[in-house]
Every structure is written in C-alpha cells, then in structure tokens.
N, C-alpha and C positions, 0 to 999 in steps of 0.2 A: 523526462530524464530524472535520475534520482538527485534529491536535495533541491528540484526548483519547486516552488509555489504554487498550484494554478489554484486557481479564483471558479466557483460554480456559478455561472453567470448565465446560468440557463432556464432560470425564472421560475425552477422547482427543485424538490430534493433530487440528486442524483445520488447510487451505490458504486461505489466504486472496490471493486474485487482486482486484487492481486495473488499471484504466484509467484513463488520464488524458491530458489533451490543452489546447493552447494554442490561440486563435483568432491573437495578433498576437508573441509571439515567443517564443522557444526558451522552453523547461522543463524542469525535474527534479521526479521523482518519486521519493520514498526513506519504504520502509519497513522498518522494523525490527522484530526479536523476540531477544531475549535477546542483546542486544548486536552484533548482526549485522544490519548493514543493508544491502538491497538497492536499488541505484539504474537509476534508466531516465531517456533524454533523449529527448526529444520537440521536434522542429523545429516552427516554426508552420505552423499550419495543419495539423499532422499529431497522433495520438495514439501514447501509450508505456505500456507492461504491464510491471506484475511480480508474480511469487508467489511463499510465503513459505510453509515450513510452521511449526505453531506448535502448539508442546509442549502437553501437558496441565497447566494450571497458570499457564502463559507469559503476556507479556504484548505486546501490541505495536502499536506509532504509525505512523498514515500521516501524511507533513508533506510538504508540494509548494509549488511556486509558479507555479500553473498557473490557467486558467479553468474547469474541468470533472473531476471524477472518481466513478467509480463501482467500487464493490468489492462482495464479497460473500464469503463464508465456505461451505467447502464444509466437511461434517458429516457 
C-alpha cells in the first residue's frame, strides 16, 4: 500500500521496480530506501518507472500522487 513501510527481511538485497501512471495530469512517483530517494514524472495520460535496490535489513516507501501503480520485489 502507498505510504506503509515494509522492512527487506529476506536475508539479501532485493530490487524493487515500480510503475505508475496518471489518467488526467502530471505525476510523481518517489520511492525511497535508506534515505535515498528515487523520483519519476509521468505526464497524463502517460506512465513512469523506477527501481530501487534495497539492502538486507532496509526499509522502504512508495508515496505518489498519481491514479494507478504497481510494483513488485525481485528476490
């Protein structure tokens, strides 16, 4: 969910890749992990990506303002 925390407690780096996208205007997408955060702009109508590697241990927030995202954790 956007704005919870989850913890990589998976006992190595994991990447974590998102998309995200606006139906009626501009957007950011910014996620973070240990204080470093990665941002993407997405014009309407269009989508915007970012990944992240993320320490073993780390922890890290997707927060946007956008209509649509999907992410997933590569393990």
């Amino acid at each position: 969910a956007l704005g919870v925390t989850y913890t990589n407690s998976t006992g190595k780096p994991i990447v974590v890749m998102v998309k995200a996208g606006s139906y009626e205007s501009n957007s950011i997408l910014s996620i973070g992990t240990g204080g470093v955060e990665v941002w993407a702009f997405s014009a309407a109508g269009s989508a915007c990506s970012a990944s992240i590697i993320v320490p073993n241990g780390a922890t890290y927030i997707l927060s946007t303002a956008i209509n649509y995202v999907v992410w997933s954790e590569l393990r």
